[in-house]
N, CA, C and O atoms as a Maestro MAE file, in Angstrom:
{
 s_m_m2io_version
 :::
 2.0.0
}

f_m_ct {
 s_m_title
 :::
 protein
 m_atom[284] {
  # First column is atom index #
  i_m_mmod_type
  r_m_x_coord
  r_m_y_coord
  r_m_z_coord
  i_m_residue_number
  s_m_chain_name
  s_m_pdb_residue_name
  s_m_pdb_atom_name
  i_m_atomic_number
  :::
  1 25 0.852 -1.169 0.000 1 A "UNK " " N  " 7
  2 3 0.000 0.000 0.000 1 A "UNK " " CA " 6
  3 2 0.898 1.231 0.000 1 A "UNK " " C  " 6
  4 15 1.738 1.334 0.894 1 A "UNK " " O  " 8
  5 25 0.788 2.147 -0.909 2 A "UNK " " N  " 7
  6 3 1.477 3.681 -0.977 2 A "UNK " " CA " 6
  7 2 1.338 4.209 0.439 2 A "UNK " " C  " 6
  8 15 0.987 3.561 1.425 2 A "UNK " " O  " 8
  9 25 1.685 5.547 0.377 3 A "UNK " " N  " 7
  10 3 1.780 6.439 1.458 3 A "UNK " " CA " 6
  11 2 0.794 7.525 1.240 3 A "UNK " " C  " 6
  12 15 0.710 8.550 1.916 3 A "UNK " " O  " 8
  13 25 -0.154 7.104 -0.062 4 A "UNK " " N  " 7
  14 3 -1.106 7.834 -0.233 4 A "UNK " " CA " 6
  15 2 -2.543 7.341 -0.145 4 A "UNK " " C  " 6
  16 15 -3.518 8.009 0.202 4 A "UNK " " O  " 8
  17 25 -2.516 6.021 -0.527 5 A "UNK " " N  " 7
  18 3 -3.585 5.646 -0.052 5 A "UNK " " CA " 6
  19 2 -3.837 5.282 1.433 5 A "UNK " " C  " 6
  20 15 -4.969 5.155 1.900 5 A "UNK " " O  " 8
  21 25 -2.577 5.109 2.205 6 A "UNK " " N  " 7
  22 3 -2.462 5.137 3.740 6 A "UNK " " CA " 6
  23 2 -3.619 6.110 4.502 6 A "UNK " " C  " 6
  24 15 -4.528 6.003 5.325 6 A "UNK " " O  " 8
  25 25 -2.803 7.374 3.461 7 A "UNK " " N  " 7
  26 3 -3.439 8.659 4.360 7 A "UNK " " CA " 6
  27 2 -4.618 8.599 3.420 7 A "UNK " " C  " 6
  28 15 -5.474 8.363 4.272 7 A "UNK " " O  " 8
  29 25 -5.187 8.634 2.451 8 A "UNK " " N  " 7
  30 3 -6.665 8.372 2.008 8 A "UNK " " CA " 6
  31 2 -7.852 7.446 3.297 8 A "UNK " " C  " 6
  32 15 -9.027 7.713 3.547 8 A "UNK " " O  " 8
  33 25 -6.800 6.133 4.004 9 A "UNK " " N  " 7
  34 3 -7.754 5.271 4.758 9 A "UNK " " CA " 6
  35 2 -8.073 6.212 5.660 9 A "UNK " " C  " 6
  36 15 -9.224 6.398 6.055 9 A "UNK " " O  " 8
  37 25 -6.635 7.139 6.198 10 A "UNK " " N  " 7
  38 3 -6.953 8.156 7.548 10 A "UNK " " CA " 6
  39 2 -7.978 8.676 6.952 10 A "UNK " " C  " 6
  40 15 -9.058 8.100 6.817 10 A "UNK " " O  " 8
  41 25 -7.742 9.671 6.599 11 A "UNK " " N  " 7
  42 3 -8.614 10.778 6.208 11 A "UNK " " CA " 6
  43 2 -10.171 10.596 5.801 11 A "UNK " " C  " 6
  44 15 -11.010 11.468 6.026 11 A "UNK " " O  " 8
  45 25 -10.469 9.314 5.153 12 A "UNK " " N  " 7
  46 3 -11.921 8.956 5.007 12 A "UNK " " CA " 6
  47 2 -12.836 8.630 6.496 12 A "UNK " " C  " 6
  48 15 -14.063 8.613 6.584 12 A "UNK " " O  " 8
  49 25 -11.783 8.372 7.663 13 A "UNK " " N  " 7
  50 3 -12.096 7.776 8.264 13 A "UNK " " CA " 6
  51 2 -12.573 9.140 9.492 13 A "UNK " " C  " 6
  52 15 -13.490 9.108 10.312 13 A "UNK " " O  " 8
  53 25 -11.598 10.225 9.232 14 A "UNK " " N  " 7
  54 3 -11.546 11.556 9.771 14 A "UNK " " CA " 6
  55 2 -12.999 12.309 9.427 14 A "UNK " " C  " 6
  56 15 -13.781 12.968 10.113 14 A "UNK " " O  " 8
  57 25 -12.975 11.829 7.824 15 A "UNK " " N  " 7
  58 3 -14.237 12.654 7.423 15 A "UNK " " CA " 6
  59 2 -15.730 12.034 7.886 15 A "UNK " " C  " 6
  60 15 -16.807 12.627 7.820 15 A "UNK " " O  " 8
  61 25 -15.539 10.973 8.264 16 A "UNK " " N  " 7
  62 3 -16.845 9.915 8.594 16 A "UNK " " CA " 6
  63 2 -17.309 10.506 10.182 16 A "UNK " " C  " 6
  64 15 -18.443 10.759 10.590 16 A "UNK " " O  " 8
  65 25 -16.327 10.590 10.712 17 A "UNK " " N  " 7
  66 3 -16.597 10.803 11.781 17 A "UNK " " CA " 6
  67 2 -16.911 11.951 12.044 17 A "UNK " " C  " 6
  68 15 -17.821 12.009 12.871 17 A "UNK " " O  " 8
  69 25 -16.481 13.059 11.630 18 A "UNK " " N  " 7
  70 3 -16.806 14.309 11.514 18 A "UNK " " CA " 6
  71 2 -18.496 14.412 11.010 18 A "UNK " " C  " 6
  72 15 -19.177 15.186 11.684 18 A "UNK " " O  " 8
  73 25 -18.945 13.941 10.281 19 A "UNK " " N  " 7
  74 3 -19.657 13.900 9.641 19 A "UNK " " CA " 6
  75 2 -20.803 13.490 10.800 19 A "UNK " " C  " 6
  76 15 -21.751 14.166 11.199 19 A "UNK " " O  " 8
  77 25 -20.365 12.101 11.209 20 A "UNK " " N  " 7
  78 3 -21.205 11.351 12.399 20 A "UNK " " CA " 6
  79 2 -21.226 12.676 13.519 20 A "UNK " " C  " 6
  80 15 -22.312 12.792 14.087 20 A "UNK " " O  " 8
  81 25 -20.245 13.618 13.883 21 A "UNK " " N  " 7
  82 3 -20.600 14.701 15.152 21 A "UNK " " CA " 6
  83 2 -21.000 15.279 14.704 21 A "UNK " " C  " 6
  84 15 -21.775 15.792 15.511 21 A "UNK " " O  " 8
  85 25 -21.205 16.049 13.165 22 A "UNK " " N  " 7
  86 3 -22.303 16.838 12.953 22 A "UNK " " CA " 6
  87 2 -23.614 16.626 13.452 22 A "UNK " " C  " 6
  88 15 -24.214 17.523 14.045 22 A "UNK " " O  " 8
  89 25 -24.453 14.682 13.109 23 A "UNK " " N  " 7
  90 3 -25.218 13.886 13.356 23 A "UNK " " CA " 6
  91 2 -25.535 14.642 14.948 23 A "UNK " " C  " 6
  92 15 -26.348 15.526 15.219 23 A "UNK " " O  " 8
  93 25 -24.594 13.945 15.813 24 A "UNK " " N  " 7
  94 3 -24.839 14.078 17.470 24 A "UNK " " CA " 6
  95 2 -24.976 15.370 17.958 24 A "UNK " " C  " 6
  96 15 -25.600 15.476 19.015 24 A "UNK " " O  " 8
  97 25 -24.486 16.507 17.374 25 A "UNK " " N  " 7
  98 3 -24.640 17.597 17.439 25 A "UNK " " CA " 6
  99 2 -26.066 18.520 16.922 25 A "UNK " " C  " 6
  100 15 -26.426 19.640 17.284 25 A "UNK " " O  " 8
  101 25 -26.606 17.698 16.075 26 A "UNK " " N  " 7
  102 3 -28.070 18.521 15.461 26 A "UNK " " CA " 6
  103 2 -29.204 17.772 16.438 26 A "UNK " " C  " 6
  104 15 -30.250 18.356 16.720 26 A "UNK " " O  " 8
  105 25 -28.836 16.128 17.038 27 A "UNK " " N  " 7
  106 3 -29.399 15.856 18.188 27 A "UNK " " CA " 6
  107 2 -29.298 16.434 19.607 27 A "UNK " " C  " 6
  108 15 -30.140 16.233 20.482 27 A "UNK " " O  " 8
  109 25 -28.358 17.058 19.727 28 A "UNK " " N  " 7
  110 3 -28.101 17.776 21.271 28 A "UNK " " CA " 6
  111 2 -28.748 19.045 21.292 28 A "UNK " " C  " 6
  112 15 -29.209 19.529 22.325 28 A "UNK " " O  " 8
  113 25 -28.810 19.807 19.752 29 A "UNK " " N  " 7
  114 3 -29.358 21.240 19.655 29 A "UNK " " CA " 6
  115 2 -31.098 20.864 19.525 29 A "UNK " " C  " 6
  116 15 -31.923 21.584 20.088 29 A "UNK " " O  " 8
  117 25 -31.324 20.194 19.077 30 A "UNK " " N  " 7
  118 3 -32.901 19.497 18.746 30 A "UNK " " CA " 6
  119 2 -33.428 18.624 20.065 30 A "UNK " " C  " 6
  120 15 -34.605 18.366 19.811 30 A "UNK " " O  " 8
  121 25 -33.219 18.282 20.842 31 A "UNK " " N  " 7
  122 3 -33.379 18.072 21.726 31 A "UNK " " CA " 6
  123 2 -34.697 18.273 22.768 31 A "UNK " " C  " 6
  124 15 -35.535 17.457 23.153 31 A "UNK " " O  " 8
  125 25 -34.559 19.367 22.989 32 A "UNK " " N  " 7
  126 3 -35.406 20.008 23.480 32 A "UNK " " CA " 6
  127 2 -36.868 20.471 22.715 32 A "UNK " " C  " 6
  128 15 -37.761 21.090 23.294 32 A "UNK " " O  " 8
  129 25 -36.903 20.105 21.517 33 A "UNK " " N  " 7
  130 3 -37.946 20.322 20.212 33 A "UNK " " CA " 6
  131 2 -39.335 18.937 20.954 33 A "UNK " " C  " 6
  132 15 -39.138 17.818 21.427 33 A "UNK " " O  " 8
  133 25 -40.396 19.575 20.776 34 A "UNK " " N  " 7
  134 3 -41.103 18.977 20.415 34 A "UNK " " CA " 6
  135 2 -41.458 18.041 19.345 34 A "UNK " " C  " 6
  136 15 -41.525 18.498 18.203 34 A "UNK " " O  " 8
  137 25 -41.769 16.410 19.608 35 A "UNK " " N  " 7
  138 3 -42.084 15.614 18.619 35 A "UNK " " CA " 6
  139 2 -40.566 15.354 18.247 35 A "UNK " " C  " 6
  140 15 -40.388 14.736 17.197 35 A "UNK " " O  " 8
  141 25 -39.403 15.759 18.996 36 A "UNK " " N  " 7
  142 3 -37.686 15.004 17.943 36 A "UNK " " CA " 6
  143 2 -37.642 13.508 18.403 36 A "UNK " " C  " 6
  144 15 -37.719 12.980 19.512 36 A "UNK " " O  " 8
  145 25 -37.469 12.952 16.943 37 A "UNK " " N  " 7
  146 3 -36.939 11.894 17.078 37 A "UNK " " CA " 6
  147 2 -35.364 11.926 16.592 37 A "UNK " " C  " 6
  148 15 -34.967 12.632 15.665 37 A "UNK " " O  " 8
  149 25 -34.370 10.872 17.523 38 A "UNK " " N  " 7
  150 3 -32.996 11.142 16.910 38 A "UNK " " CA " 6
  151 2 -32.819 10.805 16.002 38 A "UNK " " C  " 6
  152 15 -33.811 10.409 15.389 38 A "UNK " " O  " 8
  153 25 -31.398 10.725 15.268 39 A "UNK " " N  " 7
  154 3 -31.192 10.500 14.240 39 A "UNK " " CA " 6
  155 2 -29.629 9.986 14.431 39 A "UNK " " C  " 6
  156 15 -28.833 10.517 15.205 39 A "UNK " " O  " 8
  157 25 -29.302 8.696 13.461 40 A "UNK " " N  " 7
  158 3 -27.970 8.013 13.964 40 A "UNK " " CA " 6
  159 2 -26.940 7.670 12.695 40 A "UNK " " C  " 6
  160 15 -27.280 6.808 11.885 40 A "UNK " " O  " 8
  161 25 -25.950 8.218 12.580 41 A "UNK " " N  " 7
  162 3 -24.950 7.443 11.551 41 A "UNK " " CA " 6
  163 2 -25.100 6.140 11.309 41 A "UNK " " C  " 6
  164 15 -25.536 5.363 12.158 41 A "UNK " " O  " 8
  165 25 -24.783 5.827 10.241 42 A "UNK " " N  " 7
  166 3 -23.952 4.370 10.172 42 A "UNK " " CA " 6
  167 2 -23.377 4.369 9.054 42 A "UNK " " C  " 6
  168 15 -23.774 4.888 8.011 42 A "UNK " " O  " 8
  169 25 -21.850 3.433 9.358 43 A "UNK " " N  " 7
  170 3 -20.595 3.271 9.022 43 A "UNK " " CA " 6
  171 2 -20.565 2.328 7.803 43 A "UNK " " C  " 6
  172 15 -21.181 1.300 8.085 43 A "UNK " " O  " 8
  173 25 -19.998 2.305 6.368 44 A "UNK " " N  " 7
  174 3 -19.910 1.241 5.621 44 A "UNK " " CA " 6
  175 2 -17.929 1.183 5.424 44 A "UNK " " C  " 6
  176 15 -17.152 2.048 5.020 44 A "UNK " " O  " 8
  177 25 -17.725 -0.027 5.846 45 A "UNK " " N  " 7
  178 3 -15.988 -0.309 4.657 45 A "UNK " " CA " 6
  179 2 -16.496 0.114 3.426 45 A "UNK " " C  " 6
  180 15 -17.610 0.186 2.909 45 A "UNK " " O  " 8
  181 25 -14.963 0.459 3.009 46 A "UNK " " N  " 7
  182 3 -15.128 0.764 1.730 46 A "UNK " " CA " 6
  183 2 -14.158 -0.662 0.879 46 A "UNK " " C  " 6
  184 15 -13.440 -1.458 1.484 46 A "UNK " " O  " 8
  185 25 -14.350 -0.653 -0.253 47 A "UNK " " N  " 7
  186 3 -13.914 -1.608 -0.668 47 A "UNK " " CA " 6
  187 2 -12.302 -2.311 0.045 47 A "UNK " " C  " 6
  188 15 -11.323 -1.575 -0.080 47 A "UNK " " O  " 8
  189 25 -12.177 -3.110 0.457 48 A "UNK " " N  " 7
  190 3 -10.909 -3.564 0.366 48 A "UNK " " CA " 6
  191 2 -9.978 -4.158 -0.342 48 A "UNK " " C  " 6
  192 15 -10.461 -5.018 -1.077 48 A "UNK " " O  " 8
  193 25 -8.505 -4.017 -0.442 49 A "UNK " " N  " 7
  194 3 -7.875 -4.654 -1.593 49 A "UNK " " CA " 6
  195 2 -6.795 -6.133 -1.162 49 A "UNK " " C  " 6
  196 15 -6.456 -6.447 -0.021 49 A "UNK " " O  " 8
  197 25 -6.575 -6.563 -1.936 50 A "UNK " " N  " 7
  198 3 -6.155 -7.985 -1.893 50 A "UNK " " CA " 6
  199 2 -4.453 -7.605 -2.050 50 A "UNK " " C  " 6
  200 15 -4.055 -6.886 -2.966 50 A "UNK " " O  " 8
  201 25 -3.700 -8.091 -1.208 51 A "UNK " " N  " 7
  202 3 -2.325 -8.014 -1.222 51 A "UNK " " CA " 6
  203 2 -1.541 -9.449 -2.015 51 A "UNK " " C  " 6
  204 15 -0.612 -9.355 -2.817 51 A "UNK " " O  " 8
  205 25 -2.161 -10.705 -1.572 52 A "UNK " " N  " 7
  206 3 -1.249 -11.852 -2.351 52 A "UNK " " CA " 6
  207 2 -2.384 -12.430 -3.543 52 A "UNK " " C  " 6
  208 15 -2.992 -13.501 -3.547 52 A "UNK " " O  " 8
  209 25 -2.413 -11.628 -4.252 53 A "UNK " " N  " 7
  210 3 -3.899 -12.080 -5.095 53 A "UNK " " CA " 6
  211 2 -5.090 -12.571 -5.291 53 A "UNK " " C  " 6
  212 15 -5.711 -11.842 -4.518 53 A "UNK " " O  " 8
  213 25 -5.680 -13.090 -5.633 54 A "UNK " " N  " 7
  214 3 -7.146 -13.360 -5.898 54 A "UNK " " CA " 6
  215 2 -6.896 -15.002 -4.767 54 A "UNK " " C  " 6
  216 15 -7.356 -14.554 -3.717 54 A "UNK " " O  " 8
  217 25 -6.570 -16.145 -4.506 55 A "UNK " " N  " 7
  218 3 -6.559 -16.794 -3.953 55 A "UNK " " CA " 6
  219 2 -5.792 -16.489 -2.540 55 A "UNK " " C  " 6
  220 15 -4.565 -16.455 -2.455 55 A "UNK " " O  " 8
  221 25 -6.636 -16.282 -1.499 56 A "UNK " " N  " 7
  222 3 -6.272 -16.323 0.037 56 A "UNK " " CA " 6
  223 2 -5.222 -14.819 0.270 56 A "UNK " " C  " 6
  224 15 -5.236 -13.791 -0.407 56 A "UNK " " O  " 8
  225 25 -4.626 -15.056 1.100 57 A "UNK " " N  " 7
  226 3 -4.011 -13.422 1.485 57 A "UNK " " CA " 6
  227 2 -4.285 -12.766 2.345 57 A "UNK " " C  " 6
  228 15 -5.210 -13.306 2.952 57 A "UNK " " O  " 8
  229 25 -3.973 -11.744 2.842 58 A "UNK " " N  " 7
  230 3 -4.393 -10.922 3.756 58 A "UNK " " CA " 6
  231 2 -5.502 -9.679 3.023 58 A "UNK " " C  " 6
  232 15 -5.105 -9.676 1.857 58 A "UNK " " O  " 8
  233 25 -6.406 -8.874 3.085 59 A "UNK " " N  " 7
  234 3 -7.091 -7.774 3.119 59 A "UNK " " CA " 6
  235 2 -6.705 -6.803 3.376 59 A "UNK " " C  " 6
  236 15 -6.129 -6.725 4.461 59 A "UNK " " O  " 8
  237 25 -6.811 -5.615 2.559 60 A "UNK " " N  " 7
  238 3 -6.116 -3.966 3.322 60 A "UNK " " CA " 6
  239 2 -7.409 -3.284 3.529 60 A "UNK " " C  " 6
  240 15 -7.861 -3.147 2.392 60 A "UNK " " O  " 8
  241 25 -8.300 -2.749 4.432 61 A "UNK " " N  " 7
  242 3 -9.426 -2.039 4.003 61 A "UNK " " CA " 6
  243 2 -8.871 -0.319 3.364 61 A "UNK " " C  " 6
  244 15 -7.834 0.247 3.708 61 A "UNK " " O  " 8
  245 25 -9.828 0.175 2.456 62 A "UNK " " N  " 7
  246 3 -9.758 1.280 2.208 62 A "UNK " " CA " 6
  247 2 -10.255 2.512 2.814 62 A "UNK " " C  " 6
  248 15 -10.197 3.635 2.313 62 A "UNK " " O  " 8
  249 25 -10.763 2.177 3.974 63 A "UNK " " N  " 7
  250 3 -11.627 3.559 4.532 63 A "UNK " " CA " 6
  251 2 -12.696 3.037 5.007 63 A "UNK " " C  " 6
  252 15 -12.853 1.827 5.175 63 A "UNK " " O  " 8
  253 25 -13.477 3.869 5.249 64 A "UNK " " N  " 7
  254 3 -14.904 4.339 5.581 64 A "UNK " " CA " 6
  255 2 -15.732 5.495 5.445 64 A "UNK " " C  " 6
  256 15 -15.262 6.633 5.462 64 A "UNK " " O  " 8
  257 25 -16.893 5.254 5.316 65 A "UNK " " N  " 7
  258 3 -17.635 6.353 4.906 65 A "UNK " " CA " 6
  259 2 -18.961 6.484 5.712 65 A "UNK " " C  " 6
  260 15 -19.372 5.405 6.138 65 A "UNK " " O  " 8
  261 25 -19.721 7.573 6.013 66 A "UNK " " N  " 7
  262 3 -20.977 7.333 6.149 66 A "UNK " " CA " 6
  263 2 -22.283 7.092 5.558 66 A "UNK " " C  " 6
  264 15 -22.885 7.977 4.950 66 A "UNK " " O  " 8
  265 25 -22.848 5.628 5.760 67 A "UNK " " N  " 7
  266 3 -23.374 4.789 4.416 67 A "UNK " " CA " 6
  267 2 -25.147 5.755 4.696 67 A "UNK " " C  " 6
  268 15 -25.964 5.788 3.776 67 A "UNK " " O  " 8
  269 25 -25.348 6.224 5.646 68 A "UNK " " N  " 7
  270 3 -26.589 6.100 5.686 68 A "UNK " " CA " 6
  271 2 -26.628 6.760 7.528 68 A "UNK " " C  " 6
  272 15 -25.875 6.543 8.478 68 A "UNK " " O  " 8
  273 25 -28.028 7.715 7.367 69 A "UNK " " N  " 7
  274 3 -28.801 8.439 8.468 69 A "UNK " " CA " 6
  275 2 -29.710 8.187 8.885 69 A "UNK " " C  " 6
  276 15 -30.633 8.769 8.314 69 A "UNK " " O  " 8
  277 25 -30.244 7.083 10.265 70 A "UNK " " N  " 7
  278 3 -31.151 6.538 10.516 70 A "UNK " " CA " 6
  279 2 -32.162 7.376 11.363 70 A "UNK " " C  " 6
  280 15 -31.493 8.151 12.046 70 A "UNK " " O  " 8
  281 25 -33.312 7.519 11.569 71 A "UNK " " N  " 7
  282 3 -33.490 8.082 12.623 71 A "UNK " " CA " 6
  283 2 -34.427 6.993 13.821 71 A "UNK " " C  " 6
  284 15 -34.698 7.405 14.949 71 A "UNK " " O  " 8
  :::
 }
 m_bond[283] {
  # First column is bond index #
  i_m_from
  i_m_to
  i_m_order
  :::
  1 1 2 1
  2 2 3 1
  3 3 4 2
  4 3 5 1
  5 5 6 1
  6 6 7 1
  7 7 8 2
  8 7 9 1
  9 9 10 1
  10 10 11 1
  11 11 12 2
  12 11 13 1
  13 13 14 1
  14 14 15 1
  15 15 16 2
  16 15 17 1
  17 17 18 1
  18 18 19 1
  19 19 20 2
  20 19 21 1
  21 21 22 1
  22 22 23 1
  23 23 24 2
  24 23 25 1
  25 25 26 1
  26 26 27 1
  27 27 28 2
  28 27 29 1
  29 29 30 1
  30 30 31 1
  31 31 32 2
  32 31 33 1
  33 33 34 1
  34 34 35 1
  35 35 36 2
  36 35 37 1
  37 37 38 1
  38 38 39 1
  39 39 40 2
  40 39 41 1
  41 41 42 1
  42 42 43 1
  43 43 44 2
  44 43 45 1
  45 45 46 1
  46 46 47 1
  47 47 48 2
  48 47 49 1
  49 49 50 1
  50 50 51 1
  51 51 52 2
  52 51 53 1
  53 53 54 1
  54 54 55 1
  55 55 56 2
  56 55 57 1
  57 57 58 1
  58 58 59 1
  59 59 60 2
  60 59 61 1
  61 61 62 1
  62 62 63 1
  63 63 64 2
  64 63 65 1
  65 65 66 1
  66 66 67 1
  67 67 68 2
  68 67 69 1
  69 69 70 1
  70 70 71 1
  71 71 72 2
  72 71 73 1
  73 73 74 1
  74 74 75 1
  75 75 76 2
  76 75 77 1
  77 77 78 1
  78 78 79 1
  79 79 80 2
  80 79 81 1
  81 81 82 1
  82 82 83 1
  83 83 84 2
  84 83 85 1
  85 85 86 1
  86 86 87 1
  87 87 88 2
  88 87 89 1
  89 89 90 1
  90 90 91 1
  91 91 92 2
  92 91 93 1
  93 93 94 1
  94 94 95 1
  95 95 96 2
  96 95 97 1
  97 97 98 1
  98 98 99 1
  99 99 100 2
  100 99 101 1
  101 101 102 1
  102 102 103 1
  103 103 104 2
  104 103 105 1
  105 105 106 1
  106 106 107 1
  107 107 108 2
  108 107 109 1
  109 109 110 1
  110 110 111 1
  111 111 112 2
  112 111 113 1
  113 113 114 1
  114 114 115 1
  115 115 116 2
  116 115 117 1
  117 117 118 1
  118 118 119 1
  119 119 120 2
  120 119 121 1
  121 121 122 1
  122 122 123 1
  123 123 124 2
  124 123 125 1
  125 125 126 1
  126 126 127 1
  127 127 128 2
  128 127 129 1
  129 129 130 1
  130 130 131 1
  131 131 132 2
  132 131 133 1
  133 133 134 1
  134 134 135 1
  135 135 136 2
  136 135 137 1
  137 137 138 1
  138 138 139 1
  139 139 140 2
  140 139 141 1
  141 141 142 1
  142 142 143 1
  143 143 144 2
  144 143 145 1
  145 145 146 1
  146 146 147 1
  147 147 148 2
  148 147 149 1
  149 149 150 1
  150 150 151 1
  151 151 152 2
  152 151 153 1
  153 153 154 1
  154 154 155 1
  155 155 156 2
  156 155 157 1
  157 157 158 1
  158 158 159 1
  159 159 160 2
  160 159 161 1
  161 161 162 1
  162 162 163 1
  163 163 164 2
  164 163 165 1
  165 165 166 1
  166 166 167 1
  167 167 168 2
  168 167 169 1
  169 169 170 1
  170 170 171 1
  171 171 172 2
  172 171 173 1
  173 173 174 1
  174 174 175 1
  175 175 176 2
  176 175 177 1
  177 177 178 1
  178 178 179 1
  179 179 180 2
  180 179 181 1
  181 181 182 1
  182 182 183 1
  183 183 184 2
  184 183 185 1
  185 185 186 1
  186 186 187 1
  187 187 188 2
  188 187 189 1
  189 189 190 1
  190 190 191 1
  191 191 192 2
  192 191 193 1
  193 193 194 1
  194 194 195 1
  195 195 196 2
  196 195 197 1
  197 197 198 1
  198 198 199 1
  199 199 200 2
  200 199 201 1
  201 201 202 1
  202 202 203 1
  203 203 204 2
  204 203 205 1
  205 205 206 1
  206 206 207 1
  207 207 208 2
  208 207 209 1
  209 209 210 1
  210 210 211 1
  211 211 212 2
  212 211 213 1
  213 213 214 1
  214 214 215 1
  215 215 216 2
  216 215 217 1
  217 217 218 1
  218 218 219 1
  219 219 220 2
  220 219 221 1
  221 221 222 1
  222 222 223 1
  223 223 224 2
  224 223 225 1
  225 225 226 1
  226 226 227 1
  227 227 228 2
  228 227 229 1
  229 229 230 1
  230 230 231 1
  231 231 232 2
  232 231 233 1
  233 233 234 1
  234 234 235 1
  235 235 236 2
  236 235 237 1
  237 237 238 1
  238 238 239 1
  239 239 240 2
  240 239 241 1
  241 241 242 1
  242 242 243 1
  243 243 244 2
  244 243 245 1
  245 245 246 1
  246 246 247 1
  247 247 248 2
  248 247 249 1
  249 249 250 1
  250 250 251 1
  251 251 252 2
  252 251 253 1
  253 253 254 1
  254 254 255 1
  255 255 256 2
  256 255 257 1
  257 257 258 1
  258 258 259 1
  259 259 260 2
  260 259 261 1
  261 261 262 1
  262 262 263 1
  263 263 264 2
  264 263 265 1
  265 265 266 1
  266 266 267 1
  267 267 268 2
  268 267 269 1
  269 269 270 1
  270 270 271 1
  271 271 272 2
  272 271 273 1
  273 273 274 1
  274 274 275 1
  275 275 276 2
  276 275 277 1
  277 277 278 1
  278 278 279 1
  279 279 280 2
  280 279 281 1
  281 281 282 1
  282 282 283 1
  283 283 284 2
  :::
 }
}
């Protein structure tokens, strides 16, 4: 794996989460609202890649993202 897709796994993983405290944060300000129901991240891998080829090997994952906003 490069030193770029390294920091691609960070950084997707930076942005997911960020993303998810926006989430917890529009629940803490809403809160107090009449009729709120919360609302919750969830996490998908992103594809992973194969290091000793198509038969057996180890897995590298590529990241994560936020797949979806439940409430």
């Amino acid at each position: 794996m490069s030193i770029l897709g390294s920091m691609f796994t960070g950084i997707s993983g930076m942005s997911a989460t960020g993303q998810s405290l926006g989430i917890i944060g529009d629940n803490i300000a809403n809160a107090g609202t009449n009729g709120f129901k919360a609302s919750r991240g969830e996490f998908q891998d992103l594809v992973a890649s194969n290091l000793k080829g198509i038969m057996g090997g180890n897995q590298i994952g590529r990241g994560v993202r936020l797949s979806a906003v439940t409430p």
